[in-house]
C-alpha positions in Angstrom: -1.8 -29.2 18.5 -4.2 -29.0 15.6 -7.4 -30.6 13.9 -9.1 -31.5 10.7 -12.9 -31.0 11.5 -15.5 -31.5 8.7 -18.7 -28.9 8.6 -21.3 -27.7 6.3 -19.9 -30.5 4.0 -16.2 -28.7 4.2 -12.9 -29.8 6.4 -11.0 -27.3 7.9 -7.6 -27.6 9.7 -7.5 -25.8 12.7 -5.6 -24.7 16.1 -6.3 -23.0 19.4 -7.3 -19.4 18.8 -7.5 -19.6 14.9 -10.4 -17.4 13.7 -12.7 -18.5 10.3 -15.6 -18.6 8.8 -18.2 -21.5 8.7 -21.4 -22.6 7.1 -24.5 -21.0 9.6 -24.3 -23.3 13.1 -26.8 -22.4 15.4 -25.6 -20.3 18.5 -25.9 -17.0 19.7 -22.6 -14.8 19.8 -20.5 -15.5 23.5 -21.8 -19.3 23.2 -19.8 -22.5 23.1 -20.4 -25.1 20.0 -18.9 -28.4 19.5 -18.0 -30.2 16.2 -17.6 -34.2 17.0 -16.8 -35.0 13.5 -12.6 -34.5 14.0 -10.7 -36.3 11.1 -7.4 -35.9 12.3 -5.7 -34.7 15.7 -2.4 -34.2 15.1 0.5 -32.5 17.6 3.6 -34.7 18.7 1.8 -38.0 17.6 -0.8 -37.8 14.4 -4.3 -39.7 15.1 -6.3 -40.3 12.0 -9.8 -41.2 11.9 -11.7 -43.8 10.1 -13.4 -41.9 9.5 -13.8 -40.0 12.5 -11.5 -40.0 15.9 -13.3 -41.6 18.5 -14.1 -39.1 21.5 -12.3 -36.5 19.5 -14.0 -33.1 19.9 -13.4 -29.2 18.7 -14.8 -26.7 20.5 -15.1 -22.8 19.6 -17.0 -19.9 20.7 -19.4 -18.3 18.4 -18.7 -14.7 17.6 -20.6 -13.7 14.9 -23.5 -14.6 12.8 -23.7 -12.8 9.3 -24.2 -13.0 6.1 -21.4 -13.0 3.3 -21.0 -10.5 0.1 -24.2 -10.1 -2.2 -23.4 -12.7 -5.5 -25.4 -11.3 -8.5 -26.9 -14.7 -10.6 -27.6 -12.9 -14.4 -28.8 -15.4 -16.6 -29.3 -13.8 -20.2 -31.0 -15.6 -23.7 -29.9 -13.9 -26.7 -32.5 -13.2 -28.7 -35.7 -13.8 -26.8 -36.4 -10.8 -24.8 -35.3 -12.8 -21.5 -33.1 -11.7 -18.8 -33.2 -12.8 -15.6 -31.3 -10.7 -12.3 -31.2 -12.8 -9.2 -28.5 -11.5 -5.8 -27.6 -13.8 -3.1 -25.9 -13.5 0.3 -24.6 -16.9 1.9 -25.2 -16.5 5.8 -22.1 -17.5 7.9 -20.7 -17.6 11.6 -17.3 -16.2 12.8 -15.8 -18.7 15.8 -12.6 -18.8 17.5 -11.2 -22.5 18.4 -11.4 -22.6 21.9 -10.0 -25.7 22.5 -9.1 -29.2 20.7 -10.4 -32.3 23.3 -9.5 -35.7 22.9 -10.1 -39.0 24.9 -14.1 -38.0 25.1 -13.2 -35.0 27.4 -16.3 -32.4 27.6 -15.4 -28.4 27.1 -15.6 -25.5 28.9 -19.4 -24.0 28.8 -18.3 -20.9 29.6 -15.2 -19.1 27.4 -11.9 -18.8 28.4 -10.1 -15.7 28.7 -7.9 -14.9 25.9 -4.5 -14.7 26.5 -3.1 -11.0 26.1 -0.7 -10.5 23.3 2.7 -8.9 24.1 3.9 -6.5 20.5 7.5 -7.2 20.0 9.2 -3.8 20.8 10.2 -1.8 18.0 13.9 -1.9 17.2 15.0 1.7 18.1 17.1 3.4 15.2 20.9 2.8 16.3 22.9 6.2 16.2 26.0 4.6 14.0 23.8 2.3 11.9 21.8 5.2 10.7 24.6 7.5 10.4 26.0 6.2 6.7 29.3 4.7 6.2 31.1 8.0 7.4 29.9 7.2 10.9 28.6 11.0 12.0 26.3 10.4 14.4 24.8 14.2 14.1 23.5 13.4 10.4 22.0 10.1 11.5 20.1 11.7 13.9 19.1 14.3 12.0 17.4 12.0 9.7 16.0 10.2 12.5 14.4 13.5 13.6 13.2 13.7 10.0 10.8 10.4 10.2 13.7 8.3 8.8 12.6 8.4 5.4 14.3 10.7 2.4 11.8 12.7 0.2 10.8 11.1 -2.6 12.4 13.5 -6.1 10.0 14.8 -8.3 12.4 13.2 -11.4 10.3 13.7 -14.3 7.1 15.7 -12.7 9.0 19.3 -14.0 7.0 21.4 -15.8 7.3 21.4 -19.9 7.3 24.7 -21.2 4.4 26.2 -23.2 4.8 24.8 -27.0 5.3 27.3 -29.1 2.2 28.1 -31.3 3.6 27.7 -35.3 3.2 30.8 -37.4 1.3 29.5 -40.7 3.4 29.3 -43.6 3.6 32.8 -45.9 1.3 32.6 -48.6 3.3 32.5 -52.1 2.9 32.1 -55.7 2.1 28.0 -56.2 4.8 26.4 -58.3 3.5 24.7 -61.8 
């Protein structure tokens, strides 16, 4: 299931557990907020507001409240002795979707827990498949002992040899 929510004057599309960044909401970090201004709920049948989905609701936990990357404003006339050096930092806040309500539902105050992520296993090096086309088995592990990877050649890092200083040409009687 996802959603089109509108903040801070921008519409993002959103699902359950998807992290961004927003305009500054109030809310302290752990809290639940709400946005009621859902443009679209979409899933196995797409609702679209007009504008807005009735009873429609996104809420998302507030994790963080900073401020973005300082954004230098130089403003320069040529000529006139005038320069100008202004920074800025746009403040923001990190939520995770919590949850995407429909049919006037009311969330959760306090915030789920977050399911724990299983890592796919890592696919263990097969004997014959890294042996080579010859099939030994001893060389394949070998180079699995190794770390798998083959050095890298140094092709075109060998040393040049010293160039040879020019003796300056003999001195001679100049031609007329």
């Amino acid at each position: 299931m996802f959603a089109v929510f509108k903040t801070g004057g921008k519409q993002y599309r959103v699902a359950a557990e998807d992290v961004l960044k927003v305009d500054k909401v109030k809310g302290e970090p752990g809290e639940i907020v709400e946005f009621g201004e859902v443009l679209v709920v979409g899933g196995d049948a797409v609702t679209l507001g007009a504008p807005v989905v009735a009873g429609a609701m996104v809420a998302a936990e507030v994790l963080d409240q900073a401020r973005g990357a300082k954004v230098i404003a130089f403003k320069k006339r040529r000529r006139k002795n005038s320069r100008r050096r202004r920074g800025h930092r746009q403040e923001f806040t990190l939520i995770r979707i919590t949850e995407i309500l429909t049919d006037g539902k009311k969330p959760n105050k306090t915030v789920p827990p977050r399911p724990k992520r299983v890592a796919a296993p890592k696919p263990a090096a097969d004997a014959e498949g890294a042996a080579g086309d010859d099939g030994d088995a001893a060389s394949g592990a070998a180079t699995a002992k190794k770390g798998g990877k083959p050095k890298a050649k140094a092709a075109g890092k060998a040393k040049k040899p010293a160039a040879k200083a020019k003796a300056p040409a003999p001195k001679g009687k100049k031609k007329k």
